[in-house]
PDB file as gemmi writes it, atoms N, CA and C in Angstrom:
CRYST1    1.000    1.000    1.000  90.00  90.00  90.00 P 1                      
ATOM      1  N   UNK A   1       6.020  21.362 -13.817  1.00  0.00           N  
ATOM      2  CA  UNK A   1       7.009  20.367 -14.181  1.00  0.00           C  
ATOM      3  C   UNK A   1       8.323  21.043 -14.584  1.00  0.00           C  
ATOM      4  N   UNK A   2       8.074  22.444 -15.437  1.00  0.00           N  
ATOM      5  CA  UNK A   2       9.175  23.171 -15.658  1.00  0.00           C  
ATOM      6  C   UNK A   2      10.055  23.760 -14.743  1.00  0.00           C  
ATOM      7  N   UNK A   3       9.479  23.739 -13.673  1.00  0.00           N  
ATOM      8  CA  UNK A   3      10.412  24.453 -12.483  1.00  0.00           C  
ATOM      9  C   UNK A   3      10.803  23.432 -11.618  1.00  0.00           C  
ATOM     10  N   UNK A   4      10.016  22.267 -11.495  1.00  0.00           N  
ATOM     11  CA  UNK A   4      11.002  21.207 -10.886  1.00  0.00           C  
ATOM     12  C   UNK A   4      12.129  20.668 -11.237  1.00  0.00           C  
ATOM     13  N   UNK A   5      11.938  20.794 -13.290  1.00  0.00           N  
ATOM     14  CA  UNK A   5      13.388  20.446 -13.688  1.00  0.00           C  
ATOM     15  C   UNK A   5      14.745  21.153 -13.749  1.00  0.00           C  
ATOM     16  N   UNK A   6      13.910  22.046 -13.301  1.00  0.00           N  
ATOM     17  CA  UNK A   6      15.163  23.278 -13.193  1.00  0.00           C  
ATOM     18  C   UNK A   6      15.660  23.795 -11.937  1.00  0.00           C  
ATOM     19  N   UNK A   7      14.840  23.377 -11.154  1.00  0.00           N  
ATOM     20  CA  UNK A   7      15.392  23.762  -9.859  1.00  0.00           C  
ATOM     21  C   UNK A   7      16.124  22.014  -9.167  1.00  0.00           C  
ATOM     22  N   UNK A   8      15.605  20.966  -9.524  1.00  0.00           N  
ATOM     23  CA  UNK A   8      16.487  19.688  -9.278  1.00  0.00           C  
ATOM     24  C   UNK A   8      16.269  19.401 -10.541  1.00  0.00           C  
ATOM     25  N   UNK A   9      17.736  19.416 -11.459  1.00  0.00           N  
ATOM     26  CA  UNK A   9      17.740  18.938 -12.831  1.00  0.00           C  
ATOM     27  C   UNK A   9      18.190  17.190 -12.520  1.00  0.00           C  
ATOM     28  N   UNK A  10      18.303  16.946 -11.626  1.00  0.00           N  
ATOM     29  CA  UNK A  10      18.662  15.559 -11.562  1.00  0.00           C  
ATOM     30  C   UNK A  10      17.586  14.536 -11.394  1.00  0.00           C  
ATOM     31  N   UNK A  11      16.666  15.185 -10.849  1.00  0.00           N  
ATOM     32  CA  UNK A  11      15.169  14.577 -10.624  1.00  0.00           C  
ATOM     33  C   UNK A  11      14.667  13.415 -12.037  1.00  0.00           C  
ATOM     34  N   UNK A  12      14.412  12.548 -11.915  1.00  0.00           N  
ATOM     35  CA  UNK A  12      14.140  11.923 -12.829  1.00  0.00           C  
ATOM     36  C   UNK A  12      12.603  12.489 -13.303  1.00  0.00           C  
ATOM     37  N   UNK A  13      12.846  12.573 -14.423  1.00  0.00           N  
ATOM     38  CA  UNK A  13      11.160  13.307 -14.744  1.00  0.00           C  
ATOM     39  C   UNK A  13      10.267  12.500 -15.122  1.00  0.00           C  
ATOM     40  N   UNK A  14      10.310  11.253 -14.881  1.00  0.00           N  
ATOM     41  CA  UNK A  14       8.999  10.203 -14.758  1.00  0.00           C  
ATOM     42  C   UNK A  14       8.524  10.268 -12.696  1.00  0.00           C  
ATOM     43  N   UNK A  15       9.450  10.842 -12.328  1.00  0.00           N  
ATOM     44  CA  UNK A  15       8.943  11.464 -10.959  1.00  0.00           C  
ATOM     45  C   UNK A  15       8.319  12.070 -10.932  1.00  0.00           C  
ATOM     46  N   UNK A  16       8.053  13.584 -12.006  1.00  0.00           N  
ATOM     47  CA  UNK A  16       7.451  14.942 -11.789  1.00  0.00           C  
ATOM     48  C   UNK A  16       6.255  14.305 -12.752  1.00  0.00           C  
ATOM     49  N   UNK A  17       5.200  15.112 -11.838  1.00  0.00           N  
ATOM     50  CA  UNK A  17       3.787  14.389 -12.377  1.00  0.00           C  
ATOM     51  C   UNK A  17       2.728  15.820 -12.176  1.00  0.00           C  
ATOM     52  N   UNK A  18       2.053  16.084 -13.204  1.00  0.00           N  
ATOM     53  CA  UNK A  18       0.899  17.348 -13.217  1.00  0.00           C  
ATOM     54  C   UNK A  18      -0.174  16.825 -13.939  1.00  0.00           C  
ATOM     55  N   UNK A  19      -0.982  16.671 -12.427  1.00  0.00           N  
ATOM     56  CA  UNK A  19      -2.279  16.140 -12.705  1.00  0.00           C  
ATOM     57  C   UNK A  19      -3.337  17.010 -12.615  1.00  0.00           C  
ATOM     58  N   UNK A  20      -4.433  16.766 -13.309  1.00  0.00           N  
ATOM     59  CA  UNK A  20      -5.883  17.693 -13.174  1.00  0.00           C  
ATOM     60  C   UNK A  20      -6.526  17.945 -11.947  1.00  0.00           C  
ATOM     61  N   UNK A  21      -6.713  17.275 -11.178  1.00  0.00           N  
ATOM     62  CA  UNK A  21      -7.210  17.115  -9.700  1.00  0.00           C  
ATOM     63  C   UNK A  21      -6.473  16.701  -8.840  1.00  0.00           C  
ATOM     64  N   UNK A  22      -6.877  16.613  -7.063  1.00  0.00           N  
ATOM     65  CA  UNK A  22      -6.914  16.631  -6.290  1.00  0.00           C  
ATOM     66  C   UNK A  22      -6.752  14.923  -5.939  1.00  0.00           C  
ATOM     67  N   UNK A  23      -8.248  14.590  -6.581  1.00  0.00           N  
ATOM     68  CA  UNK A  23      -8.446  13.187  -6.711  1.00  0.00           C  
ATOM     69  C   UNK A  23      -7.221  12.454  -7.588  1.00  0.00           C  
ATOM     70  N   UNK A  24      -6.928  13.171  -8.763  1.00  0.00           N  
ATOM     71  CA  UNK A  24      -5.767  12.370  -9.928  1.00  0.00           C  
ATOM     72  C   UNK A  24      -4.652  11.980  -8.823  1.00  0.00           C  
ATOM     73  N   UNK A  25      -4.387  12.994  -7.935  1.00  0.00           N  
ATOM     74  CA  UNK A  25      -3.325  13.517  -7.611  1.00  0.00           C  
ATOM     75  C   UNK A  25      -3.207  12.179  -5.909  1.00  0.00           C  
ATOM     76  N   UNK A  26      -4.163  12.258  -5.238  1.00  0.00           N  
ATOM     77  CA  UNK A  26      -4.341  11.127  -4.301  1.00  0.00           C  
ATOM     78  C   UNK A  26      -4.255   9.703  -4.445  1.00  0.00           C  
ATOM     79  N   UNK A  27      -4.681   9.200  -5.646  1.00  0.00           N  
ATOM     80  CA  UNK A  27      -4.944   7.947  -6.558  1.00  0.00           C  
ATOM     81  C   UNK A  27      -3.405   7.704  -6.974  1.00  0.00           C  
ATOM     82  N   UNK A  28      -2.688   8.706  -7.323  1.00  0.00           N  
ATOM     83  CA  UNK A  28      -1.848   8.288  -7.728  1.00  0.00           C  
ATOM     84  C   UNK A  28      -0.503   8.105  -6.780  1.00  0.00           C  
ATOM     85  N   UNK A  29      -0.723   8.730  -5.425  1.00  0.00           N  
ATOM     86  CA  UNK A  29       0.211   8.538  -4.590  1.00  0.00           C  
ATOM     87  C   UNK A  29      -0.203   7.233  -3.734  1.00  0.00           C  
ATOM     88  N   UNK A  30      -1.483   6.561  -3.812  1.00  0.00           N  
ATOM     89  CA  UNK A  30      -1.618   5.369  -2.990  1.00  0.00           C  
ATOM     90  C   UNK A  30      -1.114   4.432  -4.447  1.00  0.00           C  
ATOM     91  N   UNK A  31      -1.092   4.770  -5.580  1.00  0.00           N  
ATOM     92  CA  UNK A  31      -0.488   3.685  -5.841  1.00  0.00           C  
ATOM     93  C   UNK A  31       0.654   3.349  -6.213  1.00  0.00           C  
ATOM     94  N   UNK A  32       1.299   4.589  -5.776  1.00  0.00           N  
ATOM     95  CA  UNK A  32       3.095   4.425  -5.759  1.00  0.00           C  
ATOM     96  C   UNK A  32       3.378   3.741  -4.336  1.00  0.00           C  
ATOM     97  N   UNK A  33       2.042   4.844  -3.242  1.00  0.00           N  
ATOM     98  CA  UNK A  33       3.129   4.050  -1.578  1.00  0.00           C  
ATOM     99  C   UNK A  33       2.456   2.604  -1.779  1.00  0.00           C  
ATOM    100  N   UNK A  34       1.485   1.853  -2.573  1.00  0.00           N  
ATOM    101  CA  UNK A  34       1.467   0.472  -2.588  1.00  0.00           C  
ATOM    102  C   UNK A  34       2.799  -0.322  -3.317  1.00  0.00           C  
ATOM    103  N   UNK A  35       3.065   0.372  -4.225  1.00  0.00           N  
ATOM    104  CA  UNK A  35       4.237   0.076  -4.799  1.00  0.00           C  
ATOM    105  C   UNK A  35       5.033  -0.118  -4.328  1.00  0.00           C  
ATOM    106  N   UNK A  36       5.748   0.403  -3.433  1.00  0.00           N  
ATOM    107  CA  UNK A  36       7.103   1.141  -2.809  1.00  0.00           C  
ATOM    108  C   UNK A  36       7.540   0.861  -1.070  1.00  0.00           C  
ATOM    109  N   UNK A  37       8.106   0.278  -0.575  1.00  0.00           N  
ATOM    110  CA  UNK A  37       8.512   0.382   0.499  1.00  0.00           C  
ATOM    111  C   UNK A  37       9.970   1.096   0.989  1.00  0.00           C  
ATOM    112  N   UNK A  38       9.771   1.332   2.134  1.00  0.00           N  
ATOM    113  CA  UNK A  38       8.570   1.552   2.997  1.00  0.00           C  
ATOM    114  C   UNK A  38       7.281   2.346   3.023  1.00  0.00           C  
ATOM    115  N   UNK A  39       7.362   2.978   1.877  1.00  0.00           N  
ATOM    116  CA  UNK A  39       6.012   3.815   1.689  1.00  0.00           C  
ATOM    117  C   UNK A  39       6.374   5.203   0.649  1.00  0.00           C  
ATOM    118  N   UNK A  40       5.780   5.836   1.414  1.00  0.00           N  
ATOM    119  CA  UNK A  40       5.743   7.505   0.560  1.00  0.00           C  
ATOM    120  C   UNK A  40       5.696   8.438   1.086  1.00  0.00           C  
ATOM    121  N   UNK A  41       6.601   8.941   1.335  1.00  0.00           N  
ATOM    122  CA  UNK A  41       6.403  10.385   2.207  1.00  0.00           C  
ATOM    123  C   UNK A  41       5.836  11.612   0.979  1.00  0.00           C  
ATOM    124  N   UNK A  42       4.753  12.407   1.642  1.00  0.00           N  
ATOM    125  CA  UNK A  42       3.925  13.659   0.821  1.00  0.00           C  
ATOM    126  C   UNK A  42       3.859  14.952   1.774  1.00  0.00           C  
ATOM    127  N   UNK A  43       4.691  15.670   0.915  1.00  0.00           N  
ATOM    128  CA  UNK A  43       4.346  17.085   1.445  1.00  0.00           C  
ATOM    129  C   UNK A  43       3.321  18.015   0.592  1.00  0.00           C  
ATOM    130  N   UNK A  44       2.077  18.429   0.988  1.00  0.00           N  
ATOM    131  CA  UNK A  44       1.192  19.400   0.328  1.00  0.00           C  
ATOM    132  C   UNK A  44       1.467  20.588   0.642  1.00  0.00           C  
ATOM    133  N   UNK A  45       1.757  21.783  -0.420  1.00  0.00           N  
ATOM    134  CA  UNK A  45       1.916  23.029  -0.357  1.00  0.00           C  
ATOM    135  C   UNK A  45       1.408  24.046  -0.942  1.00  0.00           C  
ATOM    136  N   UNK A  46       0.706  24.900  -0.613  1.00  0.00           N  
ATOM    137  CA  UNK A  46      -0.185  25.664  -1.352  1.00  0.00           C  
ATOM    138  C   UNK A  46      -1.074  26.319  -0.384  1.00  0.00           C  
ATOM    139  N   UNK A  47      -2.329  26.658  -1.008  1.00  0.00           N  
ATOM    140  CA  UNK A  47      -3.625  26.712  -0.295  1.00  0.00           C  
ATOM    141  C   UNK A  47      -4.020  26.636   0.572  1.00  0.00           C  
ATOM    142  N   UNK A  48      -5.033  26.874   1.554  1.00  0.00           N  
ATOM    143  CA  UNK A  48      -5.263  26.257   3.025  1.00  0.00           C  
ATOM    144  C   UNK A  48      -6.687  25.171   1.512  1.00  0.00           C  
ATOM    145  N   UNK A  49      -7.303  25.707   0.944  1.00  0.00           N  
ATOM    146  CA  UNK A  49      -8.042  25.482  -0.004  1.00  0.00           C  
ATOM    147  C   UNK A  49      -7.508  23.771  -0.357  1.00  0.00           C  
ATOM    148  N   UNK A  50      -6.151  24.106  -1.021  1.00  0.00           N  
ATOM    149  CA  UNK A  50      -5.845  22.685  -1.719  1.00  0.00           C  
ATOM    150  C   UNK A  50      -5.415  22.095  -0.780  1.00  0.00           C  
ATOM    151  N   UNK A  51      -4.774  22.244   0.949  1.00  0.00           N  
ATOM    152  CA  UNK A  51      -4.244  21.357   1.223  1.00  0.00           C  
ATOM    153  C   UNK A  51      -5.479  20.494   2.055  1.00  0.00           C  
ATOM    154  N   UNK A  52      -6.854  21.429   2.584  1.00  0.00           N  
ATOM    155  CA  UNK A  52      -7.860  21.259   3.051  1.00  0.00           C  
ATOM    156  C   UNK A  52      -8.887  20.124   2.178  1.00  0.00           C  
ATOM    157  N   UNK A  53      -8.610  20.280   0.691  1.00  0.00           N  
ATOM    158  CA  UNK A  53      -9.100  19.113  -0.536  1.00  0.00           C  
ATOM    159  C   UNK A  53      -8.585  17.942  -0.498  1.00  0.00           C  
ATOM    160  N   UNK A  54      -6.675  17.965  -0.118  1.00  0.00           N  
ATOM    161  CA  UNK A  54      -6.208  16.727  -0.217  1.00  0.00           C  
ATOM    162  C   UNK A  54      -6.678  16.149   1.255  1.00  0.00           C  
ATOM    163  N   UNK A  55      -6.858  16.675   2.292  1.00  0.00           N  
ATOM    164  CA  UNK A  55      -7.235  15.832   3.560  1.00  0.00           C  
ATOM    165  C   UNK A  55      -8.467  15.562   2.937  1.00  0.00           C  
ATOM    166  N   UNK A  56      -9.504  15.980   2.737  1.00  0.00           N  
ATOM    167  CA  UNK A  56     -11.079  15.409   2.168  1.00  0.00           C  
ATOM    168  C   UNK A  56     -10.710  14.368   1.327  1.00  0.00           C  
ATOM    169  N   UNK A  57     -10.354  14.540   0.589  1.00  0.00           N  
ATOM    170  CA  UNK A  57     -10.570  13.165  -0.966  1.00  0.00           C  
ATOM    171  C   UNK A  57      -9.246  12.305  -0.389  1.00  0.00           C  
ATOM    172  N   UNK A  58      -8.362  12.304   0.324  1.00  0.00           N  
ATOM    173  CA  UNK A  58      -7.630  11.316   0.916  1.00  0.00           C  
ATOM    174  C   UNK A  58      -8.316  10.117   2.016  1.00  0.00           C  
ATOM    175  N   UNK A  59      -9.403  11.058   2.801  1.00  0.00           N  
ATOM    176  CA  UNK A  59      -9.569  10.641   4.291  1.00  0.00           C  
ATOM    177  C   UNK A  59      -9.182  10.851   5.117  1.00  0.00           C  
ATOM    178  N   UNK A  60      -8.015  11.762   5.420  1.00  0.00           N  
ATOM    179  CA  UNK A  60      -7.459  12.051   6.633  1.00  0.00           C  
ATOM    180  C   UNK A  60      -7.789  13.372   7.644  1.00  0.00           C  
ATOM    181  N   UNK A  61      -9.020  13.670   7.089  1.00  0.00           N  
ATOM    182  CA  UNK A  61      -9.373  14.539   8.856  1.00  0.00           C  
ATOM    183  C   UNK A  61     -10.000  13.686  10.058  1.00  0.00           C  
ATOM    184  N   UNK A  62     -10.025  12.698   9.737  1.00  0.00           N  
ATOM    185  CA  UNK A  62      -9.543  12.536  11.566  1.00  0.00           C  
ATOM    186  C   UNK A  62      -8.225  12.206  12.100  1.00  0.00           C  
ATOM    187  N   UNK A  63      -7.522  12.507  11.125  1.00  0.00           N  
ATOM    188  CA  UNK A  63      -5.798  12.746  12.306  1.00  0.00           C  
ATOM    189  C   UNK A  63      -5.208  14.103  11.507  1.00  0.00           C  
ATOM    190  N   UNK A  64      -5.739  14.390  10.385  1.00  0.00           N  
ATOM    191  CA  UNK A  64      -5.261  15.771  10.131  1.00  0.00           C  
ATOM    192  C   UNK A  64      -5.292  17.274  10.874  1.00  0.00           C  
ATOM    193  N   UNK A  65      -6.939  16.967  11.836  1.00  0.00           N  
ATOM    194  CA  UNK A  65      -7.226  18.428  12.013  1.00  0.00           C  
ATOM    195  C   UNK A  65      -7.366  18.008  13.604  1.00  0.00           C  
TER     196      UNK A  65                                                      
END                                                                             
């Protein structure tokens, strides 16, 4: 959270969100893109590990891989 505010200090920081899991972290983006139109764009970065977790607990290996 500390380096997002500092690298975009304009970012509203009810944007920047550090969650425990994978799962916290999925749950909480379907219920912003329910929120929100037209939706939600998500970029995952990291891991082959974490980005390989968010396709599992999302659902998306059958158009991910």
């Amino acid at each position: 959270a500390a380096a997002w505010s500092a690298l975009v200090p304009d970012l509203p920081t009810e944007n920047i969100h550090v969650l425990p899991s994978i799962e916290h972290a999925v749950n909480l983006i379907r219920s912003l893109d329910a929120k929100s139109e037209p939706g939600v764009d998500v970029l995952v970065a990291g891991s082959l590990h974490l980005v390989g977790g968010v396709i599992e607990v999302a659902g998306l290996s059958d158009v991910a891989l």
